[in-house]
LUMLO-152760 format. One record per atom (N, C-alpha, C, O): residue in one letter; x, y, z. Coordinates in steps of 0.1 Angstrom, whole numbers, plus 2048, in hexadecimal, padded with zeros to 3 digits. Layout:
! LUMLO-152760
AXYZ;...
This chain:
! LUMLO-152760
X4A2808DA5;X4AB802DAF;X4B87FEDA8;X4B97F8D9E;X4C3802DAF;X4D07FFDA8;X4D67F4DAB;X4DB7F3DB7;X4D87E7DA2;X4E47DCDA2;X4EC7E0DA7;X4F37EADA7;X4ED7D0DB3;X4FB7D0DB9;X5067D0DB0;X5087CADA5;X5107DCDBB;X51C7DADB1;X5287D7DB9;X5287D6DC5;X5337D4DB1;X5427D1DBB;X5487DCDBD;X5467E3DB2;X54E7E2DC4;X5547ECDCC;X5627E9DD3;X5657E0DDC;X56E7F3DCB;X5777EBDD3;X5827F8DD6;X586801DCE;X5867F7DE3;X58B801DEB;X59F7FEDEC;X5A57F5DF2;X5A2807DE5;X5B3805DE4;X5B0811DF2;X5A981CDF1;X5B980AE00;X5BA816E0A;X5C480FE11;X5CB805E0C;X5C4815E1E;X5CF80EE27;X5C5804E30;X5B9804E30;X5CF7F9E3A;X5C87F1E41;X5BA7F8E48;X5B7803E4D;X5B47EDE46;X5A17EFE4A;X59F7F2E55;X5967FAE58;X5AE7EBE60;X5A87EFE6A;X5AA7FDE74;X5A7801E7F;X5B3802E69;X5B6814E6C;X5A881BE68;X5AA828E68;X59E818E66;X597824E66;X58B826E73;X58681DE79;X58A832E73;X580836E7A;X57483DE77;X572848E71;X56D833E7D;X55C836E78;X554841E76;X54C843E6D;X55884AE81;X55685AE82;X55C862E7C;X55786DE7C;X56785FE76;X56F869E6F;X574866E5F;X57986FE58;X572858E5B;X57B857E50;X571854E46;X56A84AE46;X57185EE3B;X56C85BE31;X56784DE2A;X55C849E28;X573849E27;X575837E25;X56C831E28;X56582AE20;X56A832E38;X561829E3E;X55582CE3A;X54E822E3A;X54E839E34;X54083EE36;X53E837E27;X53482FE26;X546839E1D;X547834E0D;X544823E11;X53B81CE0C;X54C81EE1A;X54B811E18;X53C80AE1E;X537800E1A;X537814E2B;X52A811E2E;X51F814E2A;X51580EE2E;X51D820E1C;X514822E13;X50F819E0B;X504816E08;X51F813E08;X51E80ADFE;X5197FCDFD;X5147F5DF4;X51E7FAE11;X5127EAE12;X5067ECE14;X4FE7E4E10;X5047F8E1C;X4F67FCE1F;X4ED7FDE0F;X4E07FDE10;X4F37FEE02;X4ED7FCDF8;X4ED7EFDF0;X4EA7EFDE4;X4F17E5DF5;X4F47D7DF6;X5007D6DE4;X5007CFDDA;X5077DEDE8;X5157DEDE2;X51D7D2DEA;X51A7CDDF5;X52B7CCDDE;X5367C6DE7;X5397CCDE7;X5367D5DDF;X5477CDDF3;X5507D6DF4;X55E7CFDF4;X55B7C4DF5;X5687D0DF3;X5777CBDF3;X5807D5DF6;X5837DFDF0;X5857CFDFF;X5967D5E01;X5A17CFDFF;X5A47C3DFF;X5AA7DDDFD;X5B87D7DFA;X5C37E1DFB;X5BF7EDDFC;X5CE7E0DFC;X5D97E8DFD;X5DE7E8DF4;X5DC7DFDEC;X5EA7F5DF0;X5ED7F7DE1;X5F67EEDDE;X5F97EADD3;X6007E8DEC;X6097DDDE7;X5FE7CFDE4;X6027C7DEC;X5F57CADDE;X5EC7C0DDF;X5E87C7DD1;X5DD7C2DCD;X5ED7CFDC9;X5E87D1DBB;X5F27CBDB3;X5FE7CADB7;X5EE7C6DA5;X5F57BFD9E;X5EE7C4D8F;X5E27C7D8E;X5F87C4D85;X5F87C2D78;X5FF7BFD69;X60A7C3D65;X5F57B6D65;X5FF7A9D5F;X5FB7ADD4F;X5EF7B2D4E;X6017ACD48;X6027AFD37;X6077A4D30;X61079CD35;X6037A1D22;X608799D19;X600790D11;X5F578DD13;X60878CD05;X5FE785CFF;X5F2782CFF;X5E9786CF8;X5F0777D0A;X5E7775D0D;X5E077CD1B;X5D6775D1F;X5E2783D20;X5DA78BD2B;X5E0795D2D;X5EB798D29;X5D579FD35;X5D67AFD34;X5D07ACD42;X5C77A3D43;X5D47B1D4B;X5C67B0D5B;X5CF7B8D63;X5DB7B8D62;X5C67C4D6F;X5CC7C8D7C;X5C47BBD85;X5BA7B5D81;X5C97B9D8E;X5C57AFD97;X5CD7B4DA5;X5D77BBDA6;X5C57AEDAD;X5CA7B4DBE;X5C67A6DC7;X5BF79DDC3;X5CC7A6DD0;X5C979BDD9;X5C27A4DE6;X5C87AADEF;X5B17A1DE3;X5A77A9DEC;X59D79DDF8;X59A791DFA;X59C7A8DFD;X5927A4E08;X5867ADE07;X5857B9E06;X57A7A1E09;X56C7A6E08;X5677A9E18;X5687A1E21;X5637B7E1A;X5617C1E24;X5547B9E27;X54E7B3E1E;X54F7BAE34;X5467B5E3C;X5477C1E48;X5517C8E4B;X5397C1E4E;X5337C7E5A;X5387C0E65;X5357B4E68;X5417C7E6C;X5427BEE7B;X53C7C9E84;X5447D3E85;X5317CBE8A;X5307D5E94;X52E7E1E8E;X5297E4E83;X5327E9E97;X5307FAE94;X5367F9E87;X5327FFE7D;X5467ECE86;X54F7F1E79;X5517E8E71;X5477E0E70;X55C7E5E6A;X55B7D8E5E;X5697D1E60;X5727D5E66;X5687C9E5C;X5707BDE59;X56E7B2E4E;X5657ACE49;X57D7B4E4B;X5807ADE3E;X57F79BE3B;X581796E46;X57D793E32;X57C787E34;X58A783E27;X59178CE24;X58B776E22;X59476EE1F;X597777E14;X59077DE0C;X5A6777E15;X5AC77FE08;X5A9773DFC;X5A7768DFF;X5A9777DF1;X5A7773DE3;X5AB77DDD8;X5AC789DDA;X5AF777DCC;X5B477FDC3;X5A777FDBA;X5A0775DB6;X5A4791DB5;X59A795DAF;X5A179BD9F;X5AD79CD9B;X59879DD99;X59D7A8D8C;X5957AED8F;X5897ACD8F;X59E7BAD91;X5987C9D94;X58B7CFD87;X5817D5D88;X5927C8D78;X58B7D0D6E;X57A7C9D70;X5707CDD69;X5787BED79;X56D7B6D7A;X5657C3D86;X5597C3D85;X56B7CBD8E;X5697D4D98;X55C7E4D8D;X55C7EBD83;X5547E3D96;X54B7F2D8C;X5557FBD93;X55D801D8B;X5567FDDA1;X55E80ADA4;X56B808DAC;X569800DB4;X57880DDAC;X58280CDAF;X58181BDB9;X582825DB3;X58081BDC6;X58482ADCB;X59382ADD4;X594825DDF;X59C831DCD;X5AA831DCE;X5AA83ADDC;X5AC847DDB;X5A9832DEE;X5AC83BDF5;X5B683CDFF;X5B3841E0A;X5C2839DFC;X5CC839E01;X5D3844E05;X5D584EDFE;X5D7842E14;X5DA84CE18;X5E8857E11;X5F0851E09;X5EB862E14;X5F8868E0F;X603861E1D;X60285EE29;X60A861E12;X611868E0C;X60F862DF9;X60E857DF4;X60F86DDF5;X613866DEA;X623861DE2;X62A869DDB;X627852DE6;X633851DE8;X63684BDD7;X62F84DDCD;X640844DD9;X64383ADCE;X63B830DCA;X63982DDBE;X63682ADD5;X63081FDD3;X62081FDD1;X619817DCB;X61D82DDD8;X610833DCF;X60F837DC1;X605833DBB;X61783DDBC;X618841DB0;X61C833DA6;X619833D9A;X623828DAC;X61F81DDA3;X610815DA4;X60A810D9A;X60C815DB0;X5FE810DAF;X5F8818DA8;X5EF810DA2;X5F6825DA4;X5F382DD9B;X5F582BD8B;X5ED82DD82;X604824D8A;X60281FD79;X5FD813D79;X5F8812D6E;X5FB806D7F;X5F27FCD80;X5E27FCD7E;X5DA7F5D78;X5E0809D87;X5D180BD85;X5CB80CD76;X5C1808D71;X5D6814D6F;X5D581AD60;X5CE80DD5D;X5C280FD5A;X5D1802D5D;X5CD7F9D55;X5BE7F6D55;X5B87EFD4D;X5B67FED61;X5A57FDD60;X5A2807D59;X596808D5C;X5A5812D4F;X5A481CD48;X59B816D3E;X59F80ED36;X58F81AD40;X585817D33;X579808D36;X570803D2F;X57E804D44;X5777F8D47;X5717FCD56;X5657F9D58;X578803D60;X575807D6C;X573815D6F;X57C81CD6D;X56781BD75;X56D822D7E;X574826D88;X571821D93;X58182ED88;X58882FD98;X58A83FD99;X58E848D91;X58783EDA5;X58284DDAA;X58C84DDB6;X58B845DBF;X597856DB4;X59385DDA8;X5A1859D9C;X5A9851DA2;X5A485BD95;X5A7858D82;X5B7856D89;X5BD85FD8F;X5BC84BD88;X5CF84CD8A;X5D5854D82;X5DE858D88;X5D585AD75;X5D8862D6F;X5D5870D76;X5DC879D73;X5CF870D7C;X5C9881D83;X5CF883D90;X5D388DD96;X5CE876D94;X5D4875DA3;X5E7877D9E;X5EE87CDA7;X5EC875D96;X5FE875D98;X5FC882D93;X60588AD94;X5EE889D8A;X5F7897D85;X5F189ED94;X5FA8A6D98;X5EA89ED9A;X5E88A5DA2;X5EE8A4DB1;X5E889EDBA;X5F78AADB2;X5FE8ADDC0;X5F48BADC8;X5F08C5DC4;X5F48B3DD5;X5EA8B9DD7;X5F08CADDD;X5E88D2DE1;X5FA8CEDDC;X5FC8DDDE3;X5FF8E1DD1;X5F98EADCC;X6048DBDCD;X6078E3DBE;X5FA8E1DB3;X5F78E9DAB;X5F18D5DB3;X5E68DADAD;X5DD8E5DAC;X5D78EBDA4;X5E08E8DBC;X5D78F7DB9;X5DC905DAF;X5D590EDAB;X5EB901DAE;X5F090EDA5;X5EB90ED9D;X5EB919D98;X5E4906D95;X5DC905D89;X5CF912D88;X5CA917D7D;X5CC916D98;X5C391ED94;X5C692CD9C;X5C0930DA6;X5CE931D97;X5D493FD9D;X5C8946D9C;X5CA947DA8;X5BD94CD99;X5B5954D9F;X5AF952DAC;X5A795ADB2;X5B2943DB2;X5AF945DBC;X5B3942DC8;X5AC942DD3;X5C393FDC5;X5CC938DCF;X5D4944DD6;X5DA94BDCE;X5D6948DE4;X5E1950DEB;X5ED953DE1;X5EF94BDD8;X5F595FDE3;X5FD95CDDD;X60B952DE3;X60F94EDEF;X60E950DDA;X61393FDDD;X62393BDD4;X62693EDC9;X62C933DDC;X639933DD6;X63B927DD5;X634921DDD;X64391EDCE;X64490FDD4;X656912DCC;X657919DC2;X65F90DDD3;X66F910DD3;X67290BDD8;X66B903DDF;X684909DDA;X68B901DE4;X69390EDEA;X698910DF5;X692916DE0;X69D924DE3;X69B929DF2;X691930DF6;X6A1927DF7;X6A192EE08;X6A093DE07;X697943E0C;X6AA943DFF;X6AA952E01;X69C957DFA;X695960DFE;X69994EDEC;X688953DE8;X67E951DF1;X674959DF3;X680947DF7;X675940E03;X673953E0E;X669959E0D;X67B956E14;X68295FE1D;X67C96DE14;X674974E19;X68196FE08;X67C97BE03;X66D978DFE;X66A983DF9;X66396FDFE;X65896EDFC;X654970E09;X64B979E09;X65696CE15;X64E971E22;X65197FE23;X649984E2C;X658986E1E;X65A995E21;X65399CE15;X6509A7E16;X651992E06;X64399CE00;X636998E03;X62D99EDFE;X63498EE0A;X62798FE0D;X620994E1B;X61598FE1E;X62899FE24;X6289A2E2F;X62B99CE39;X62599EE44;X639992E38;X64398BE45;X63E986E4C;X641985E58;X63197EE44;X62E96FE4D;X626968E41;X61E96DE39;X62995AE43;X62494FE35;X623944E3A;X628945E45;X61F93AE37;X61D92DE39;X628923E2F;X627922E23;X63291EE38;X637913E2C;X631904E2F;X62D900E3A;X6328FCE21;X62A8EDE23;X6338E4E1C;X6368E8E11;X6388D9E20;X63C8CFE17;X6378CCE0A;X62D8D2E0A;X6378C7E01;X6338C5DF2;X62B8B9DF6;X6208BADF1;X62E8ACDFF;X62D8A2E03;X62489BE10;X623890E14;X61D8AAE16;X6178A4E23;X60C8A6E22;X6078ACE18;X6048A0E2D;X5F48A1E2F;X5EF89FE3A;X5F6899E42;X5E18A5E3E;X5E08A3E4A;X5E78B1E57;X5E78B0E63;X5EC8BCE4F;X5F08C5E54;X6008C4E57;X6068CDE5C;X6068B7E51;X6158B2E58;X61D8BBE54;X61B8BEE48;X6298C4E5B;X6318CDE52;X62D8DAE4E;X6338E1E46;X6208DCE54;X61D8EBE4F;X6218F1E5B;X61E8EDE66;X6278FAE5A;X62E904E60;X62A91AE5D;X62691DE52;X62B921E66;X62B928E68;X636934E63;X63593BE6D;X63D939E5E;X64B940E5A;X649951E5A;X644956E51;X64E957E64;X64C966E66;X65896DE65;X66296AE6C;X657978E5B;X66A97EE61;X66E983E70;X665984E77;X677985E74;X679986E80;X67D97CE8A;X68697DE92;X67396AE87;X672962E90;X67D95EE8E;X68295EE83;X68695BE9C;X69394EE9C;X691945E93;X69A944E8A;X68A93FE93;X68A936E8B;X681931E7D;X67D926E78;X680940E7B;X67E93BE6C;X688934E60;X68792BE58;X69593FE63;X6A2933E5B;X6A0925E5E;X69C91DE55;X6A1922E67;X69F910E6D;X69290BE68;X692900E63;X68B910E68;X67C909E61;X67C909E51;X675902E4A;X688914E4C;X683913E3F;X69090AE3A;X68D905E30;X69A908E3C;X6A58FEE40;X6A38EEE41;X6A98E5E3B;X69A8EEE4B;X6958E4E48;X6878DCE45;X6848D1E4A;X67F8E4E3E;X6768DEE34;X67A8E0E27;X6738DBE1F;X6868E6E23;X68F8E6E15;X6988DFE11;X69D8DEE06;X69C8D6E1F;X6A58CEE24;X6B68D8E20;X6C18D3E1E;X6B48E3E20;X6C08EBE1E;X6C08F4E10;X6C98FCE0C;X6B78F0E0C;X6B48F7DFE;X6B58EADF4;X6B88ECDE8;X6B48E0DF8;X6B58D5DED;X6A38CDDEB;X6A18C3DE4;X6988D4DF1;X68E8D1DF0;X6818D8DEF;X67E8DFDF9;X6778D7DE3;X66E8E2DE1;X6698E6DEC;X66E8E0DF6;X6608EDDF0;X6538F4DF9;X6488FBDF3;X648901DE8;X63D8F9DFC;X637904DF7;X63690AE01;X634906E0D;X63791BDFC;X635924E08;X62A92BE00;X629929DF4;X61E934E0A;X615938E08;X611946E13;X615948E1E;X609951E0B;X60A95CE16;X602958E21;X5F8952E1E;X60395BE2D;X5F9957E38;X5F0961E35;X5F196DE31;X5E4957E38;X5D595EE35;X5C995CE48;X5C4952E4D;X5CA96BE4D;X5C696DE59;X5BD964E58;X5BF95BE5F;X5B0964E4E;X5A595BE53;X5A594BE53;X59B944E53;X5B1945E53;X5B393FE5B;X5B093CE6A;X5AC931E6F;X5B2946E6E;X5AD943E7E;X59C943E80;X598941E8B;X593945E77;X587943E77;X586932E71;X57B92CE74;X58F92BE6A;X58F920E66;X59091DE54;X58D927E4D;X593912E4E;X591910E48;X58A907E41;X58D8FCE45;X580908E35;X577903E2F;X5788F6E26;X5798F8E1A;X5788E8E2B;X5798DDE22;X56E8DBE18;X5658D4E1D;X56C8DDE0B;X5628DEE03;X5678D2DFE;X5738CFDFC;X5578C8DFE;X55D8BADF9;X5558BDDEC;X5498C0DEC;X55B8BBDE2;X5588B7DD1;X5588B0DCC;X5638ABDCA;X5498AADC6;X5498A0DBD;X54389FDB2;X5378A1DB1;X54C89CDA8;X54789ED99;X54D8ABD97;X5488B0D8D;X5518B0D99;X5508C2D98;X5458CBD9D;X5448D6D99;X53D8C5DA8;X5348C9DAE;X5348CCDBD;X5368C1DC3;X5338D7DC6;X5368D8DD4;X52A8C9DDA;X51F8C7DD6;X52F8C3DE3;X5258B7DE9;X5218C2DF3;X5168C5DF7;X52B8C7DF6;X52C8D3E0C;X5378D1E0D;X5408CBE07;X5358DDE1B;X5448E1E1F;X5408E1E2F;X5358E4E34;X54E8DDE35;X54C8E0E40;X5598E6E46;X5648E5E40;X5578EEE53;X5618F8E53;X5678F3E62;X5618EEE6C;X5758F6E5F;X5818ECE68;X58C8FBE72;X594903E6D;X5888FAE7B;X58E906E85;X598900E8D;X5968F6E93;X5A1906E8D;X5B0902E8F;X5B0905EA0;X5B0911EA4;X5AF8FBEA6;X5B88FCEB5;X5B9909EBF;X5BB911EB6;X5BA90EEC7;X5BE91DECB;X5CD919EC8;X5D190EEC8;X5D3923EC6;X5E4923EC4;X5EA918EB6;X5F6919EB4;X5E6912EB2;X5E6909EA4;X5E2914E9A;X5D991CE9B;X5ED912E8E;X5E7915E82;X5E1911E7A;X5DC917E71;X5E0901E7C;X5DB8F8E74;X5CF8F5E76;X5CD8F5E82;X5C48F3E70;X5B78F2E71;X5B28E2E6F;X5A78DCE71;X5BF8DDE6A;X5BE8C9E68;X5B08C6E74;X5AC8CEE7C;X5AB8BBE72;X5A68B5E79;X5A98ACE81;X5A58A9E8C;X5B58A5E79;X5BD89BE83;X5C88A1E86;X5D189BE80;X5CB8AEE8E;X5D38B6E95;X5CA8BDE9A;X5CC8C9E97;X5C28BAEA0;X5B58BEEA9;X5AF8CBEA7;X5AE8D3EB0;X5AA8CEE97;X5A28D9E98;X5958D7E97;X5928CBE98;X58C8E0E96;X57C8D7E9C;X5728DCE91;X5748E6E8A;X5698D6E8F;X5618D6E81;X5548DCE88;X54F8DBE93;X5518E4E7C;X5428EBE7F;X53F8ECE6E;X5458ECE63;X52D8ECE73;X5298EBE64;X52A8FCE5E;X52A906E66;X52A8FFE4D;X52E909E48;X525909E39;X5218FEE34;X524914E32;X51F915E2A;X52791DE21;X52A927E27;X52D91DE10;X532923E06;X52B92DE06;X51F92DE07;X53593AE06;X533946E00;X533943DEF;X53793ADE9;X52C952DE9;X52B952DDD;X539952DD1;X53B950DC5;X541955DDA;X550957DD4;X555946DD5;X55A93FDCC;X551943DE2;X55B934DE1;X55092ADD8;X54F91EDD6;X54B930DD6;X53D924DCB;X53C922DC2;X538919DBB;X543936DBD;X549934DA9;X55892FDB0;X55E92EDA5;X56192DDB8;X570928DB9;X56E918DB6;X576911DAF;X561914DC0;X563906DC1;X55B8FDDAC;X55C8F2DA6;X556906DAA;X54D906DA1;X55A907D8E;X55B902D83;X56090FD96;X568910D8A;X574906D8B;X5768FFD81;X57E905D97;X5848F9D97;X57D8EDD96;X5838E3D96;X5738EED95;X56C8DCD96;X56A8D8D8D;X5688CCD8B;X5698E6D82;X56A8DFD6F;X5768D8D6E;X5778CCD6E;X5808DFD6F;X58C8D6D6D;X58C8C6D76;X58C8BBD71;X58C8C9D88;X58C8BDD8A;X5838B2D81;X5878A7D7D;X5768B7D7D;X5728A9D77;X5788A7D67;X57389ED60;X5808ACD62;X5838ABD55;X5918A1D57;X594898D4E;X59A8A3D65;X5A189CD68;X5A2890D6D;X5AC889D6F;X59188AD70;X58D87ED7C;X59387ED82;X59A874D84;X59488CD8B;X59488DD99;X581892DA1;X57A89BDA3;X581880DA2;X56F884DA4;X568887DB2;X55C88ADB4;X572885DBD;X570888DCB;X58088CDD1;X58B886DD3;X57C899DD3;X5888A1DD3;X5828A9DE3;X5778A7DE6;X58A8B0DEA;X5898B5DF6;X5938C7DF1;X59F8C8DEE;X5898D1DF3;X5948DEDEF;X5938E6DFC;X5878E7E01;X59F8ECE03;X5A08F0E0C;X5A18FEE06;X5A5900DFB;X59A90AE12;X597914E0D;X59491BE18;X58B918E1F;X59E929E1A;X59F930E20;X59F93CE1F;X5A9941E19;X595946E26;X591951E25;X58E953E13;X59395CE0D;X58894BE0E;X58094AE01;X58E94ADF7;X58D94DDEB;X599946DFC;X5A1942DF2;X5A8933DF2;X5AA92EDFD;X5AC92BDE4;X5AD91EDE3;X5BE91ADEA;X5C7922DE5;X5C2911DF3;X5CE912DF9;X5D0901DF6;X5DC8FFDF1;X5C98F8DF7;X5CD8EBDF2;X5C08E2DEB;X5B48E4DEF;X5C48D9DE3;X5BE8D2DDD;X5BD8C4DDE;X5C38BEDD5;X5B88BCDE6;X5B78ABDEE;X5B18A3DE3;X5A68A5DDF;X5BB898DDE;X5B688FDD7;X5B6884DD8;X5AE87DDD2;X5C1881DE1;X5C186DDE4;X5BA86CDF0;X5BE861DF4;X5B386FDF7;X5AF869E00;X5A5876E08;X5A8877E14;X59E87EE05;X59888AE07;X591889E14;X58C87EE13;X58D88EE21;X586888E2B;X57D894E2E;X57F89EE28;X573894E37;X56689BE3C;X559898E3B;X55089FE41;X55688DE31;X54988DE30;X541886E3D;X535886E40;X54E87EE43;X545879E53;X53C887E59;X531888E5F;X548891E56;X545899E60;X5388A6E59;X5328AEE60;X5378A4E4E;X52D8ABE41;X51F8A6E43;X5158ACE42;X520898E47;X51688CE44;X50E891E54;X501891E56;X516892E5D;X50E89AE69;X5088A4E6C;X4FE8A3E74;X50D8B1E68;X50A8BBE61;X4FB8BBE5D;X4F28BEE64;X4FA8B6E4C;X4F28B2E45;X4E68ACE4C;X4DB8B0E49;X4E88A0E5A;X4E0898E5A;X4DC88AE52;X4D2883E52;X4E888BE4B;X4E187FE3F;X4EF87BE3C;X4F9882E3F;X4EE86CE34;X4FE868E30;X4FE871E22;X4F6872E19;X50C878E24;X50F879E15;X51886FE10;X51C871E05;X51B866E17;X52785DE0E;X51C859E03;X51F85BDF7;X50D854E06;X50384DDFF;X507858DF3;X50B852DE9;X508864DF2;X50786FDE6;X50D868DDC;X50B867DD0;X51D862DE8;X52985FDDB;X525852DD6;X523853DCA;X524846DDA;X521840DD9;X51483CDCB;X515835DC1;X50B844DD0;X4FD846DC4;X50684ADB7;X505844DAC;X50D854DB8;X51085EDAA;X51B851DA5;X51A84ED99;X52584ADAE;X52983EDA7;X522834DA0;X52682DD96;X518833DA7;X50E827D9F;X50782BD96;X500824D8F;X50783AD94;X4FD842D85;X509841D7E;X50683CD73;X517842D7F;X523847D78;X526836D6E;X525832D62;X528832D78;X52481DD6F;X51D81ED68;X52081CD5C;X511820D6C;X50481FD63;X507823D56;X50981CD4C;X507831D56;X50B83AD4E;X515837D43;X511838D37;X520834D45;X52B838D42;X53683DD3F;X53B83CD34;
């Protein structure tokens, strides 16, 4: 039987989540249902103090409680986080300024806490450009500000590609770019902001329109996948741009892909990562805030948040 432990959730306000859909919520309900505390907090509510006499991250948190179907928070108080067994960092993107400093604050639990996943992993990994890391298995793929390279890359990969902001999530800014269209200058104009800002462009991959495959990983291990079909007339397969989930099963290709990226993610503590994956090739890599296992956990029949949850309380144990 595993000792209660403290549990503490860097995300956005509590009362944005949804029960059916947001990962957060399933992590945070595993966790009382295994008679864990839980705590919340926002990344402005993190703090860390150095000097002579003290070293501490500390946050001004609220302990999570059951209200109903969902939870609610009780009396804020100031904790030290390094007093926390797990820290799970799930704040939504953007990843801005002020994420990337709650990110060097966290450093200071390095060697006392788990936080899943690692601040060090989370600023090197951008999520459209981590995947270049693994060219055997990513579309071919451009990331530029150059307009005219932008424009001669849709014409070698057969005059139609996908461009994405470096910066969005949730499907925001992905766009469609064909030669011919009116308005491809204008779309690539302004997601470059005129050529003064990177992109990634990418070749369009038809199986897309059968959908694409969210493989959730943890440890470097596939948990499931579930597969996300984009809208009639949408290219985007997002779920919160209304594409629709059905359960799915890894081909043998995407299982040495997810299998061989997953050594690295865990070498990086990136320990719950979300890899999008289409027509068996790798297109993005989700690491601050990864979502589907509501929708995995149904599928299944069973909670997998409990999965994550368990492997964090062997990971304490452990070491």
């Amino acid at each position: 039987m595993h000792a209660a432990m403290r549990f503490a959730f860097v995300m956005d306000p509590l009362e944005r989540l949804v029960p059916d859909k947001d990962t957060t919520f399933g992590f945070i309900h595993a966790a009382l249902e295994r008679g864990h505390e839980c705590l919340h907090m926002l990344i402005s509510d993190i703090e860390r103090e150095a000097g002579a006499e003290r070293a501490a991250v500390t946050a001004m948190a609220r302990p999570i409680v059951r209200d109903g179907s969902t939870f609610a928070a009780l009396a804020t108080s100031r904790v030290e986080l390094g007093e926390a067994d797990v820290v799970f960092v799930r704040k939504d993107p953007p990843f801005d300024a002020a994420y990337g400093y709650a990110t060097q604050l966290l450093e200071g639990l390095r060697g006392t806490t788990l936080v899943v996943n690692d601040p060090r992993g989370l600023r090197d990994a951008n999520e459209k450009l981590y995947a270049l890391e693994f060219p055997r298995w990513t579309p071919r793929t451009l990331v530029t500000s150059s307009r005219e390279r932008i424009h001669a890359f849709v014409a070698e990969v057969g005059g139609r590609a996908v461009i994405k902001p470096l910066s969005g999530a949730g499907g925001f800014g992905v766009m469609a770019v064909r030669d011919g269209d009116t308005n491809a200058r204008a779309i690539v104009d302004f997601l470059t902001l005129e050529g003064q800002q990177l992109v990634e462009i990418q070749e369009f991959l038809p199986a897309v329109a059968e959908g694409d495959k969210r493989v959730i990983v943890l440890d470097g291990e596939p948990l499931g996948a579930i597969l996300r079909v984009p809208a009639k007339g949408e290219l985007r397969a997002n779920i919160h741009v209304g594409g629709s989930v059905e359960p799915t099963e890894l081909t043998p290709r995407e299982l040495e892909l997810v299998r061989d990226v997953g050594a690295r993610l865990k070498q990086d503590g990136l320990y719950f990562v979300g890899l999008d994956l289409i027509g068996g090739h790798l297109t993005e890599v989700n690491v601050t805030s990864p979502t589907g296992i509501r929708e995995l956990s149904r599928f299944l029949g069973r909670d997998a948040s409990a999965d994550v949850i368990a492997w964090a309380e062997r990971k304490v144990v452990r070491g």
